[in-house]
MMTF fields as JSON, N, C-alpha, C and O atoms, coordinates in Angstrom:
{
  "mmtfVersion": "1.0.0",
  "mmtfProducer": "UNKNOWN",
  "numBonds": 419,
  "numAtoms": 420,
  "numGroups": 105,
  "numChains": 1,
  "numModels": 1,
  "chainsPerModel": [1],
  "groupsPerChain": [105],
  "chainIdList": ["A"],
  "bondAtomList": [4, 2, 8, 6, 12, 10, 16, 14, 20, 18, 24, 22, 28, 26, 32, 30, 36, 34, 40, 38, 44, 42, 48, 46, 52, 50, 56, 54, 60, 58, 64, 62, 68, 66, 72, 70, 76, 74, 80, 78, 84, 82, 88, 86, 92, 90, 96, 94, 100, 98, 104, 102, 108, 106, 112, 110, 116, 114, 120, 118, 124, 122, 128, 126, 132, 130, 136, 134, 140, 138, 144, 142, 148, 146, 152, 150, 156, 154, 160, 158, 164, 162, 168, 166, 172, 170, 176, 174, 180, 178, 184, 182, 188, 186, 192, 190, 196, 194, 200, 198, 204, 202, 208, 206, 212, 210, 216, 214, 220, 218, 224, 222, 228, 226, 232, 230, 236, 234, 240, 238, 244, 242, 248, 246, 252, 250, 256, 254, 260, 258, 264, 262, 268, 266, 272, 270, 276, 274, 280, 278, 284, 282, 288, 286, 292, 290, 296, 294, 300, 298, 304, 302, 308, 306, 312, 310, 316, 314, 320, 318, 324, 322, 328, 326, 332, 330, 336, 334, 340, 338, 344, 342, 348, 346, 352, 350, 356, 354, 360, 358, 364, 362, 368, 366, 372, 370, 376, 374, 380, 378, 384, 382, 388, 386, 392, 390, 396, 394, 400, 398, 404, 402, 408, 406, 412, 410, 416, 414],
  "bondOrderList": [1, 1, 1, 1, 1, 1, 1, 1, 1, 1, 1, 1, 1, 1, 1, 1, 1, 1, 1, 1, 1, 1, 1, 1, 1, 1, 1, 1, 1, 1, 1, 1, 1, 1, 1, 1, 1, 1, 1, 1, 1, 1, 1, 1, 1, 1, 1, 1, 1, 1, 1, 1, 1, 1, 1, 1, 1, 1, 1, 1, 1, 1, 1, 1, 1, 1, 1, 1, 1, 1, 1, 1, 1, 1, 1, 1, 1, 1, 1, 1, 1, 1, 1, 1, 1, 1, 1, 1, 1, 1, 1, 1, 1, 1, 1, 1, 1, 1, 1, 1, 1, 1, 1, 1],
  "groupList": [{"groupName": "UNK", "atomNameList": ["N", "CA", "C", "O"], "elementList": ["N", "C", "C", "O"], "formalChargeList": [0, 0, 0, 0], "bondAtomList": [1, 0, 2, 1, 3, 2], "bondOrderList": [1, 1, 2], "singleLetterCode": "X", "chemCompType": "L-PEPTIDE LINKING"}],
  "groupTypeList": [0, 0, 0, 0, 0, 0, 0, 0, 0, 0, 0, 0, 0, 0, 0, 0, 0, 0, 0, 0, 0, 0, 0, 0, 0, 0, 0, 0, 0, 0, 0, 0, 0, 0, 0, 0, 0, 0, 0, 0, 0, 0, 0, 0, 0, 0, 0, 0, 0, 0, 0, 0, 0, 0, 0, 0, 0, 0, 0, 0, 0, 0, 0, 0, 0, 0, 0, 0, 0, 0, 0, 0, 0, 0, 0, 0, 0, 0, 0, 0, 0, 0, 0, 0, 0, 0, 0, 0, 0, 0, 0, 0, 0, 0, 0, 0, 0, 0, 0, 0, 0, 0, 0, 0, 0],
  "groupIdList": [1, 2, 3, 4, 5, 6, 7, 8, 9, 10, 11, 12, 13, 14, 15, 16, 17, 18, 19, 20, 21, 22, 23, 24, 25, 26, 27, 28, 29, 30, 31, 32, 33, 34, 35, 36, 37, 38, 39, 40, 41, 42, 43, 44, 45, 46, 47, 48, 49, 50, 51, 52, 53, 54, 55, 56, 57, 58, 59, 60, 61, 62, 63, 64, 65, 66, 67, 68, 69, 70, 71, 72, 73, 74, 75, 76, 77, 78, 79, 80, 81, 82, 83, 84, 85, 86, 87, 88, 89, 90, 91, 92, 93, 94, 95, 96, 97, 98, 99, 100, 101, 102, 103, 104, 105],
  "secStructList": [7, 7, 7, 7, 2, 2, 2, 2, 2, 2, 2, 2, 2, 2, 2, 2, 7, 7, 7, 1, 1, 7, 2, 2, 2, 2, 2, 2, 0, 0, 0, 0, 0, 4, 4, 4, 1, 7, 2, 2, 2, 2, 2, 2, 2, 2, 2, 2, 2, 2, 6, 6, 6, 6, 7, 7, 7, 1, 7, 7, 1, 7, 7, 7, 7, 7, 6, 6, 1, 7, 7, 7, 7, 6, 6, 6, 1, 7, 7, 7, 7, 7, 7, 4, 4, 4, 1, 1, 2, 2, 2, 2, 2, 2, 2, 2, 2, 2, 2, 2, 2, 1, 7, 7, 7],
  "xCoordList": [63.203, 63.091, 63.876, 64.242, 63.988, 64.746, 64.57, 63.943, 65.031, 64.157, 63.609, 64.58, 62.886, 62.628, 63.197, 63.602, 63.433, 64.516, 62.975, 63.315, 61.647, 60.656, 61.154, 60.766, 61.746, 61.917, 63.524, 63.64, 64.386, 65.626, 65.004, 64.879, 64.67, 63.816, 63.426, 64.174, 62.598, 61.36, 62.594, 62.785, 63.267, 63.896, 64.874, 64.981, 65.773, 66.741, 65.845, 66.66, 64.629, 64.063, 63.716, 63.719, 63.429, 63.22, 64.281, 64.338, 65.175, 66.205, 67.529, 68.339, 67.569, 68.249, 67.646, 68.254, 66.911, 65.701, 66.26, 66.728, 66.01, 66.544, 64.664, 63.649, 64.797, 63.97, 63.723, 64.645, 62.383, 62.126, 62.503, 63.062, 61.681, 61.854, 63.329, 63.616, 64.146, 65.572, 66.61, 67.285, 66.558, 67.06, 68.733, 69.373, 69.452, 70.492, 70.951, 71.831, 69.947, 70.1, 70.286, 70.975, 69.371, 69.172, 70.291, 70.807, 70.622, 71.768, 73.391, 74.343, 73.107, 74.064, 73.976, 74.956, 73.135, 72.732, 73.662, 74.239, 73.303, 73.741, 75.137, 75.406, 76.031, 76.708, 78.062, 79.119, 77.395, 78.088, 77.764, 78.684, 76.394, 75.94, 75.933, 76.419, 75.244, 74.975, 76.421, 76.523, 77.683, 78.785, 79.199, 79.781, 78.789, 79.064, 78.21, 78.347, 77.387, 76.196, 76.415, 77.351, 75.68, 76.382, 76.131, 74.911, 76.763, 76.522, 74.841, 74.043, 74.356, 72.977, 71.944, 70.939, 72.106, 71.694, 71.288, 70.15, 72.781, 72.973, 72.293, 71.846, 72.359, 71.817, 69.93, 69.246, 69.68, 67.888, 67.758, 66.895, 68.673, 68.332, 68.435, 67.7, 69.149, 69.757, 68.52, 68.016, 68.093, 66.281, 65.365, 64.495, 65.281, 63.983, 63.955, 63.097, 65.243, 65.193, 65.195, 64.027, 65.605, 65.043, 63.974, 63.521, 63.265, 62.113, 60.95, 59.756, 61.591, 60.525, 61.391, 61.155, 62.175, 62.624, 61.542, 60.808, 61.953, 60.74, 59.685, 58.83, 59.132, 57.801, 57.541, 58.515, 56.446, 56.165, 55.439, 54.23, 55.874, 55.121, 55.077, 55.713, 54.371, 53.919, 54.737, 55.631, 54.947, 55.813, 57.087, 56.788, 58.014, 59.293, 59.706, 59.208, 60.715, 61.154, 61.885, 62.505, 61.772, 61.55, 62.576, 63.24, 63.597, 64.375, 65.664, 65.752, 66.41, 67.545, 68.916, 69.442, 69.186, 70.139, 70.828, 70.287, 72.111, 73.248, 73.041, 72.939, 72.909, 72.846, 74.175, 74.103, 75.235, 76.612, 76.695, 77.849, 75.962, 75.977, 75.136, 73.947, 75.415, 74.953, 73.837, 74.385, 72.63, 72.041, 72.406, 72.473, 72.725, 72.699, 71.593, 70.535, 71.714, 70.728, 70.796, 71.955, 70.173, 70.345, 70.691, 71.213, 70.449, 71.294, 72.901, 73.506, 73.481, 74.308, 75.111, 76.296, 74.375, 75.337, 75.753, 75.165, 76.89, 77.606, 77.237, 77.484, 76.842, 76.304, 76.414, 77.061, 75.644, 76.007, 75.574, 74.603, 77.061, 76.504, 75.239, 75.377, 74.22, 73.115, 73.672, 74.305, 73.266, 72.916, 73.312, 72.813, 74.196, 74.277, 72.499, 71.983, 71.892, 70.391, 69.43, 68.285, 69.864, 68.99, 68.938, 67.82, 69.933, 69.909, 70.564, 71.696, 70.219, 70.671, 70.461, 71.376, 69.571, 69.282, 69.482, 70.19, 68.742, 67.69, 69.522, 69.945, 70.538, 71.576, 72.545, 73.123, 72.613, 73.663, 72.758, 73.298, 71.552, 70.963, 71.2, 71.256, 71.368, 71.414, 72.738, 73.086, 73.69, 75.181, 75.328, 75.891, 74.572, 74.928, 74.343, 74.965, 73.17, 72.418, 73.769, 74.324, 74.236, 74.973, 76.521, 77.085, 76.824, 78.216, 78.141, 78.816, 76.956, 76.378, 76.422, 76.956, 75.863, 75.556, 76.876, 76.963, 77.681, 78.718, 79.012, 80.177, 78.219, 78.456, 78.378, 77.725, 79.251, 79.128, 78.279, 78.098, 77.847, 77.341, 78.006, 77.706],
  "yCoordList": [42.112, 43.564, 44.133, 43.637, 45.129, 45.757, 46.659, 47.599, 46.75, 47.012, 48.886, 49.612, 49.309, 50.598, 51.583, 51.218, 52.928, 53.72, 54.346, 55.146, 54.233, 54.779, 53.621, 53.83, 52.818, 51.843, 51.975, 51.669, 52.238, 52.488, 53.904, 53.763, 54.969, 56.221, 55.504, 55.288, 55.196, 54.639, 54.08, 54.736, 53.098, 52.101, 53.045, 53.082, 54.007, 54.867, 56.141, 56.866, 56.727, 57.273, 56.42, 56.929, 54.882, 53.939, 54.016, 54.018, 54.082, 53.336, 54.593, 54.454, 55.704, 56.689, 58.069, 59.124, 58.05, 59.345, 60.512, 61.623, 59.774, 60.893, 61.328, 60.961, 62.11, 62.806, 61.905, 61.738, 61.234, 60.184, 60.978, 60.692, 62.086, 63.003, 63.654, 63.99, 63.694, 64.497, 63.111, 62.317, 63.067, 61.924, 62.27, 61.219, 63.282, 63.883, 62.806, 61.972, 63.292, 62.674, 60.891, 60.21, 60.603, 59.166, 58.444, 57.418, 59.304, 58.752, 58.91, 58.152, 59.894, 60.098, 59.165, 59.142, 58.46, 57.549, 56.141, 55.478, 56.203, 55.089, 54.874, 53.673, 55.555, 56.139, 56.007, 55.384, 56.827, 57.422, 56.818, 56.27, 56.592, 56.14, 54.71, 54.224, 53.817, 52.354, 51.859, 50.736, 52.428, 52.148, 51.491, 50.42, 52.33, 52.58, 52.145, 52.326, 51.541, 50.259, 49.307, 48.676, 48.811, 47.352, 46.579, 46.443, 45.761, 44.301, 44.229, 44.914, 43.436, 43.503, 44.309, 43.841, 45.256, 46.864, 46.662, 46.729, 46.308, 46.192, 45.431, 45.639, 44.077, 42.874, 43.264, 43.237, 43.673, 44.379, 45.089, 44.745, 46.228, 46.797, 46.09, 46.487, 45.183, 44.449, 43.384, 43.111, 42.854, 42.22, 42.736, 42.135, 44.472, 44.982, 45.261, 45.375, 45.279, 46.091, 44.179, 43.895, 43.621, 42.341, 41.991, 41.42, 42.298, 41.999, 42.683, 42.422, 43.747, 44.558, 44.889, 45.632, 44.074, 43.925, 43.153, 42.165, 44.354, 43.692, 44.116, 43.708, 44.757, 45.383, 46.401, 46.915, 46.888, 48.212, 49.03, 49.107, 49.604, 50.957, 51.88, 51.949, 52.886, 54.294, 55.125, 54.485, 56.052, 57.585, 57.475, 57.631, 57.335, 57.645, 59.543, 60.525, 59.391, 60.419, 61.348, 60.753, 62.666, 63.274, 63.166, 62.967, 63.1, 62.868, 63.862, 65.061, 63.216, 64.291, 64.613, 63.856, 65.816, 66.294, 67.537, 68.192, 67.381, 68.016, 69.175, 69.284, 70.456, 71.786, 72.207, 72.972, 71.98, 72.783, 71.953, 72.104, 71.116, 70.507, 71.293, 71.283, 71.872, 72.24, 71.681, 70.751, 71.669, 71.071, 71.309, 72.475, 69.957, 70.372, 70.78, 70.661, 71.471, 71.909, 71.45, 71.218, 71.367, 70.376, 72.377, 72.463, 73.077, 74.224, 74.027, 74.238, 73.695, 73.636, 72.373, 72.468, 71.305, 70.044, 70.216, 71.096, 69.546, 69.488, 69.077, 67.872, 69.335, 69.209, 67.697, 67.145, 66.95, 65.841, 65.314, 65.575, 64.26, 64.341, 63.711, 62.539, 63.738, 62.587, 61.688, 61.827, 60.545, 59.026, 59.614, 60.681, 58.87, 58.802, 58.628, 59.609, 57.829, 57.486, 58.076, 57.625, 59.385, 60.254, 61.321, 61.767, 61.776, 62.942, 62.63, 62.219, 62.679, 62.476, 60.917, 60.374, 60.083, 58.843, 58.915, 58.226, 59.804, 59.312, 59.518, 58.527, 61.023, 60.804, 59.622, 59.269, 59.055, 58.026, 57.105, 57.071, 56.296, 55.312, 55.68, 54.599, 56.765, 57.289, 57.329, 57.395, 57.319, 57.034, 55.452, 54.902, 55.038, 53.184, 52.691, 51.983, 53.237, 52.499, 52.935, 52.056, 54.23, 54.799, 53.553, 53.03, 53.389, 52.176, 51.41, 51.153, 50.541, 49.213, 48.863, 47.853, 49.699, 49.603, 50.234, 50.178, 50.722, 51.14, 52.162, 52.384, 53.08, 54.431, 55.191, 55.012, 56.655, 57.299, 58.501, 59.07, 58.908, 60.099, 61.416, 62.604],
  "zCoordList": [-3.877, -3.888, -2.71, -1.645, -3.164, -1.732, -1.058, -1.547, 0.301, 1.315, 1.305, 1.517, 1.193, 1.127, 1.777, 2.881, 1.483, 2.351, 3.128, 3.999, 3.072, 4.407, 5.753, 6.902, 5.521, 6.458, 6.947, 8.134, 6.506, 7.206, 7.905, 9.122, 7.506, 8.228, 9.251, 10.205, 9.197, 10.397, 11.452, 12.476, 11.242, 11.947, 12.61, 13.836, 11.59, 12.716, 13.216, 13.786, 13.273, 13.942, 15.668, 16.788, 15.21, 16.546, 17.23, 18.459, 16.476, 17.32, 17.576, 18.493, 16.685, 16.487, 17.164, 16.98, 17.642, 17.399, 16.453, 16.706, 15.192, 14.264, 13.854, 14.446, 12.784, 12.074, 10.868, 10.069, 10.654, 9.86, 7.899, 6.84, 8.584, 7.176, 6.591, 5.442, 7.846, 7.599, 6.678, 7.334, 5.386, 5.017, 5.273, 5.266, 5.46, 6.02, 7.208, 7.418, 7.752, 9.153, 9.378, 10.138, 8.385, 8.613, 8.179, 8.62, 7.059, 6.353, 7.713, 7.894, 8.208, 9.404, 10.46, 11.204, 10.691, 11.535, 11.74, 12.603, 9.978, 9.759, 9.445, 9.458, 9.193, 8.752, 10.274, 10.375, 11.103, 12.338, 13.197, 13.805, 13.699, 14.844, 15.068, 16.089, 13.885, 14.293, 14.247, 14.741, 13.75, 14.16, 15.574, 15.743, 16.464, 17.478, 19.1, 20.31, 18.22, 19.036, 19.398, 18.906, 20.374, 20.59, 20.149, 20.061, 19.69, 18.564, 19.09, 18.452, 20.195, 20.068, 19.585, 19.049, 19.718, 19.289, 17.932, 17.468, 17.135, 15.667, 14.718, 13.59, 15.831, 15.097, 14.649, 13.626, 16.418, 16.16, 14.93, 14.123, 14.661, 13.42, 12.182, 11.278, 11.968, 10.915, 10.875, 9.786, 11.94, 11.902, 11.535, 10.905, 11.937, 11.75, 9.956, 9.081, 10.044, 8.086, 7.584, 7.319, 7.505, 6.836, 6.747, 5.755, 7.91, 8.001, 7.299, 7.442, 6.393, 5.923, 4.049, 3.095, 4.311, 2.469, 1.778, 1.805, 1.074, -0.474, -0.007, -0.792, 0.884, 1.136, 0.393, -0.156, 0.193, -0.839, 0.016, -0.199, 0.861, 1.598, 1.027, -0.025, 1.447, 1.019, 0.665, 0.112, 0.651, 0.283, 1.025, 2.209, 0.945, 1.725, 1.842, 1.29, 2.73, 2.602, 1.33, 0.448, 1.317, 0.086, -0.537, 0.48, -1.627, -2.196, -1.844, -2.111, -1.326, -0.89, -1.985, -2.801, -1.686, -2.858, -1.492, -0.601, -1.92, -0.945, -1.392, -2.613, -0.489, -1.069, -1.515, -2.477, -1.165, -1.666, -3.028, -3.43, -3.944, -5.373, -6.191, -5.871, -7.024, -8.081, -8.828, -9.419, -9.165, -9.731, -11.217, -11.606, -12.355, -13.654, -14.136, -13.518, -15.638, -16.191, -18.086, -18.43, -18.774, -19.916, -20.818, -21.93, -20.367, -21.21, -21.206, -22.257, -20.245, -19.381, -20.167, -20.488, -20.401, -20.968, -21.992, -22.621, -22.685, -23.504, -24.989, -24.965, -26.121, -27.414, -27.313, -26.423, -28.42, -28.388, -30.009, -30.719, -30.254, -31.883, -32.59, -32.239, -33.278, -33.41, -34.248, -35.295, -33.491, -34.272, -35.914, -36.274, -36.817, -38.181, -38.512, -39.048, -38.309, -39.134, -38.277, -38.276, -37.273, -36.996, -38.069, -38.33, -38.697, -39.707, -40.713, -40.459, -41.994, -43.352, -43.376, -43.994, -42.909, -43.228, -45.041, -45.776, -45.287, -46.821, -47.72, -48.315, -47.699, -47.953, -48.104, -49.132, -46.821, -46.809, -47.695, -48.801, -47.701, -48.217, -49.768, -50.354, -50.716, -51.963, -52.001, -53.18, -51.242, -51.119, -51.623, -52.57, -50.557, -50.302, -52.005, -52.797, -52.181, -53.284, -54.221, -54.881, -54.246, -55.888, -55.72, -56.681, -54.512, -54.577, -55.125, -56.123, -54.468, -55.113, -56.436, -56.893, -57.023, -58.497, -59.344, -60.571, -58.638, -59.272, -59.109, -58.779, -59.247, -59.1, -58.328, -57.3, -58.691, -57.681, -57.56, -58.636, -56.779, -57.191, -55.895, -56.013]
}
């Protein structure tokens, strides 16, 4: 399993003093900051998050979505054609049967 994002939070709040909840941030952390650590530094973090893969903790931080993105909306999406044997099943099958036997109808 893999390692939970309440635990990269937690870990660059320890080690980042970021904002456990600002997933912005955490993600900036990691991103920008642990870059720029010193290999020992790095390795600690790279221990502490192994050490807690595959764990199942509680609630993580809230689900982040970039404000300058648009959220879609299903009014908004594009038609889409149905499945042949979603509509006119019983048609085509009175098609298939009239070939078979010869005919057409």
């Amino acid at each position: 399993m893999p390692t939970p994002v309440q635990a990269f939070a937690e870990v660059a709040a320890r080690h980042g003093d970021v904002d456990p909840g600002d997933l912005a941030a955490v993600q900036r952390f990691y991103r920008e900051t642990l870059p720029t650590l010193e290999p020992a530094a790095i390795l600690t973090i790279l221990e502490e998050l192994l050490a807690r893969e595959g764990s199942s903790e509680g609630r993580g931080p809230e689900p982040f979505h970039p404000g300058e993105a648009a959220l879609p909306s299903l009014r908004g999406a594009p038609p889409m054609r149905l499945p042949l044997l979603a509509c006119g099943w019983r048609e085509m099958l009175r098609r298939l049967r009239g070939r078979r036997s010869g005919r057409r109808t």
